[in-house]
C-alpha positions in Angstrom: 111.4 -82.8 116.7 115.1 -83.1 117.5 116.5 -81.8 120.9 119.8 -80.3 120.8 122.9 -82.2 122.1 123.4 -80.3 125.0 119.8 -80.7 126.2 119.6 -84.3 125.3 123.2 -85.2 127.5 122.0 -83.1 130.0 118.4 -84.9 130.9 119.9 -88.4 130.5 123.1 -87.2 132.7 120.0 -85.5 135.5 118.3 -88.9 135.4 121.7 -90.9 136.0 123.1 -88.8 138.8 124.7 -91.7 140.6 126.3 -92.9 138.0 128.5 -90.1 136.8 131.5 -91.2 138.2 131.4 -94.5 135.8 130.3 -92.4 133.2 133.1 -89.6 133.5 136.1 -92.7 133.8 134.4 -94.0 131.2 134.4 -91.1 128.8 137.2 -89.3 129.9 135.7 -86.2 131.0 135.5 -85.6 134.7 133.2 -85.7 137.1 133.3 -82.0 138.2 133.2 -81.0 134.6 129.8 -83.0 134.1 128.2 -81.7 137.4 129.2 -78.1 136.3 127.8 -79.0 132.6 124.7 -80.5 134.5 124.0 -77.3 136.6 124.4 -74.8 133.3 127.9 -73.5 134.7 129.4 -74.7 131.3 127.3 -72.0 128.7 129.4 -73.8 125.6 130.6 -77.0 126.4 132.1 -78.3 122.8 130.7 -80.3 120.9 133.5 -82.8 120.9 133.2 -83.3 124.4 129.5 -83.8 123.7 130.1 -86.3 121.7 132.7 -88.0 123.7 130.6 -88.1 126.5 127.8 -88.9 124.5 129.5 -92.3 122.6 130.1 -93.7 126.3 127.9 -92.3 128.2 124.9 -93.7 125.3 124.3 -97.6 127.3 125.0 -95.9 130.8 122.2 -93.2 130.1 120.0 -95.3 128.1 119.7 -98.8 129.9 117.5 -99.6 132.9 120.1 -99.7 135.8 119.6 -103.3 137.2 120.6 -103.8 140.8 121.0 -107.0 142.8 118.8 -107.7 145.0 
């Protein structure tokens, strides 16, 4: 079963909170736009910014974060 873009972005985005800044420079979107996307404030956020988000945000949101220790 697929889940739908917006779902998918959404839990990987929920589960790499601290990172959105790096994601949002990253991508190009900003930060407030994916913490309003995150809280459902955005009821049809595009599909290219989706995507855009999506194509940078894939490593971030996908990759164990590894921290120094």
């Amino acid at each position: 079963m697929n889940t739908p873009l917006d779902q998918d972005i959404r839990s990987r985005l929920l589960a790499r909170r601290g990172e959105w800044p790096a994601i949002a420079a990253s991508s190009g979107v900003s930060h407030s736009w994916i913490s309003k996307f995150v809280r459902g404030q955005i009821p049809n956020p595009g599909y290219t910014t989706l995507t855009r988000l999506g194509a940078v945000s894939y490593t971030h949101l996908t990759l164990p974060t590894i921290y120094s220790v």
